[in-house]
C-alpha positions, 0 to 999 in steps of 0.5 A: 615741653621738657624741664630743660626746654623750660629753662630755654625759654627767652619768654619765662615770666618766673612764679611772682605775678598771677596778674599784673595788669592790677598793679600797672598804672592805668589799668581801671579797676572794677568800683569795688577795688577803688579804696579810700575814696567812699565820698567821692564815689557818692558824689560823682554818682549823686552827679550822673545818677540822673543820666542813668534815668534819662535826665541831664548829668551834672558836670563837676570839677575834680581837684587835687593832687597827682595820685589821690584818685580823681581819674581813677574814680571818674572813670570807674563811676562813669563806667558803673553809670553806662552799666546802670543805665543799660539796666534801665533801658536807657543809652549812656555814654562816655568818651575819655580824653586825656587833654595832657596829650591833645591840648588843643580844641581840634586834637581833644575834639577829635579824641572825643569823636574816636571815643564815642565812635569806638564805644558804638563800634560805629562805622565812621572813619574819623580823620587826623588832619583836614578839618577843624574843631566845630567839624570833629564836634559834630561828628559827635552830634551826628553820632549821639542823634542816629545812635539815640543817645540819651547822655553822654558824658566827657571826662576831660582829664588834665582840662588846665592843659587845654589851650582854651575852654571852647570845647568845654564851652561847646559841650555845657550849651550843646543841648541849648544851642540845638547841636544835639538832643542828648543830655551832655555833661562833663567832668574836668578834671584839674591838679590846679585849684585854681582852674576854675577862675580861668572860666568865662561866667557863663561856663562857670555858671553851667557847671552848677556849683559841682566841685570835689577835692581829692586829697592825699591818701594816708598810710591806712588808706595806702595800705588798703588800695595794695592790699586790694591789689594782692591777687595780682601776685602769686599766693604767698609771694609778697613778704608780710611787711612789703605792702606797709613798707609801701605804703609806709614810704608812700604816704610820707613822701606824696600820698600818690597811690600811683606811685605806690602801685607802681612801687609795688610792681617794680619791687615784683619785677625785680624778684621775677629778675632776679628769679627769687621765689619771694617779693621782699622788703629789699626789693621795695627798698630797690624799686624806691631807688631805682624810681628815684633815679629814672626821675632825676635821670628824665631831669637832668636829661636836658641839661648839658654835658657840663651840668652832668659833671658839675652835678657829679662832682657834687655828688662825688664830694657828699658820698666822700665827705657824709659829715659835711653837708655843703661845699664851697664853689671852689671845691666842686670846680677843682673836681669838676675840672677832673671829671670834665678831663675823665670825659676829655671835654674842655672845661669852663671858668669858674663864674660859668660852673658858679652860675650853673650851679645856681641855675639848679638852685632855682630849679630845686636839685641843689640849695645855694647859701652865703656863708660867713666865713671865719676871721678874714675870710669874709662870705662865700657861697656853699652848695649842697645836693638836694637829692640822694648822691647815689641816685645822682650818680646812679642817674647820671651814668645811665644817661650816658649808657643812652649816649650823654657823657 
């Protein structure tokens, strides 16, 4: 191929990635690249060492915040333990179900089933519809005694988003209730503290005291998990102070090495973009922006037209008055009532925009106060954006170019 066909070609990448399946979300890496978390692999390994042996896994419960690991690791102990297990002639399992996308009984026994069916490239059509939660579980009973499974283990990720705690229920007395012979563990994996007081006693009891908490990664930590991850770029790409920068930004904001990756790609994918040689400290500054802006546009996506222009009007008073923080319902309405006309909508009264505008209050886009006013003005009510005005903005547009006002 010739250098102008080079040029010609829609499908360039440019030089920034030499992989970028490390820095994606969801990807799984290998156990040696898991950072900051030399506990919590120790114990979710004390949990399923014995299944790699041939005994019963112990089940765990796995808190914390989004970002500081838990699925990471689950997934990957897990998946060492399969190898491990192999190893010791021995048949190990484990089946994936993210119960934020299948939140009932039948849909996350279902997707047990297809787990388990997929790692055994078993032979056996698993239906959609047309039978019930008992009828998908015993599949996987079916499954585990002809393939001579010896444990098998469940990570239910999100477990709080589940409607009920039957298929929980189902997978501690599995062995008990002579379903299956095979040994059947479970990790839950929950954001909510609180998740374990909805259990009934019995499963409560079953899961044997097996509770670990993740908490937020720190800067150092931060910065060690993207440091791990520099082969996903081309040698000599990344500035020398992107990653701190990264992780700098993200241990001060929510310590969520999620977020962080995610980051760092975006900051990659907007040098490939733009066909610079180099990642740098600008183009982290950009991702940041730009992430903060796909965040508040899927918040305010929802909203009405006219929440769209009040919000606007907000943010057009705080980029044009830096010294002032706050701004009287008055003043946002006269300029709403002008942005409502740009857009050739008809506005609404005042009490409806003050009573929208302390709607978003209470759901944590601007802050609402009384504010007493000099002699003979008496109180009135000031609100202020909780939020960069330029990501409202920013945010706003690109939610009409999708077809909003």
């Amino acid at each position: 191929m010739s250098d102008s066909d080079e040029d010609d070609n829609i499908f360039k990448t440019g030089g920034i990635f030499a992989n970028r399946e490390l820095v994606r979300v969801g990807h799984v890496p290998d156990l040696e690249r898991v950072v900051g978390r030399d506990d919590e692999v120790s114990a979710i390994g004390q949990a399923l060492g014995p299944a790699t042996v041939g005994g019963p896994p112990e089940s765990t419960i796995i808190y914390g915040k989004t970002g500081t690991g838990k699925s990471l690791v689950a997934r990957c102990v897990s998946r060492e333990a399969h190898f491990e297990a192999q190893a010791n002639d021995i048949s190990f399992q484990q089946a994936y179900v993210d119960c934020s996308d299948y939140q009932t009984d039948a849909k996350a026994s279902r997707e047990m089933a297809r787990k388990l069916v997929a790692s055994l490239d078993a032979d056996i059509d698993v239906p959609r519809v047309g039978i019930g939660a008992a009828d998908y579980r015993d599949i996987t009973w079916d499954l585990l005694e002809e393939y001579n499974i010896n444990s098998l283990v469940v990570i239910l990720d999100e477990i709080d988003k589940l409607d009920d705690d039957e298929l929980l229920r189902s997978l501690s007395r599995a062995r008990e209730s002579g379903k299956a012979e095979t040994h059947v563990g479970a990790i839950c994996i929950s954001n909510k503290i609180e998740y374990r007081e909805r259990l009934s006693e019995r499963i409560d009891s079953s899961l044997q005291e097996n509770e670990l908490v993740f908490d937020p990664y720190d800067a150092g930590q931060l910065r060690a998990i993207l440091d791990n991850r520099t082969d996903a770029f081309e040698p000599d790409v990344l500035e020398h102070d992107v990653i701190p920068k990264v992780a700098a930004l993200s241990a001060k904001e929510h310590g969520d090495a999620r977020k962080a990756i995610d980051t760092l790609y975006e900051a990659g994918r907007l040098a490939e973009k733009q066909g610079t040689e180099t990642v740098t400290v600008s183009h982290v500054d950009d991702a940041v922006q730009r992430a903060e802006v796909n965040r508040f546009e899927k918040l305010v996506r929802g909203t009405t037209p006219h929440v769209k222009y009040i919000l606007r009007a907000l943010a057009l008073l705080t980029v044009d008055n830096p010294a002032q923080e706050a701004f009287r319902t008055h003043q946002i309405y006269t300029l709403y009532l002008k942005v409502a006309e740009q857009a050739g909508a008809d506005p609404l009264s005042e009490d409806r925009v003050y009573r929208l505008l302390k709607e978003q209050s209470f759901l944590g886009v601007t802050e609402s106060n009384h504010t007493g006013g000099g002699q003979g003005e008496g109180s009135y009510l000031e609100h202020r954006l909780l939020r960069d005005p330029e990501v409202v903005i920013q945010a706003i547009e690109s939610s009409a170019k999708g077809g909003d006002p």
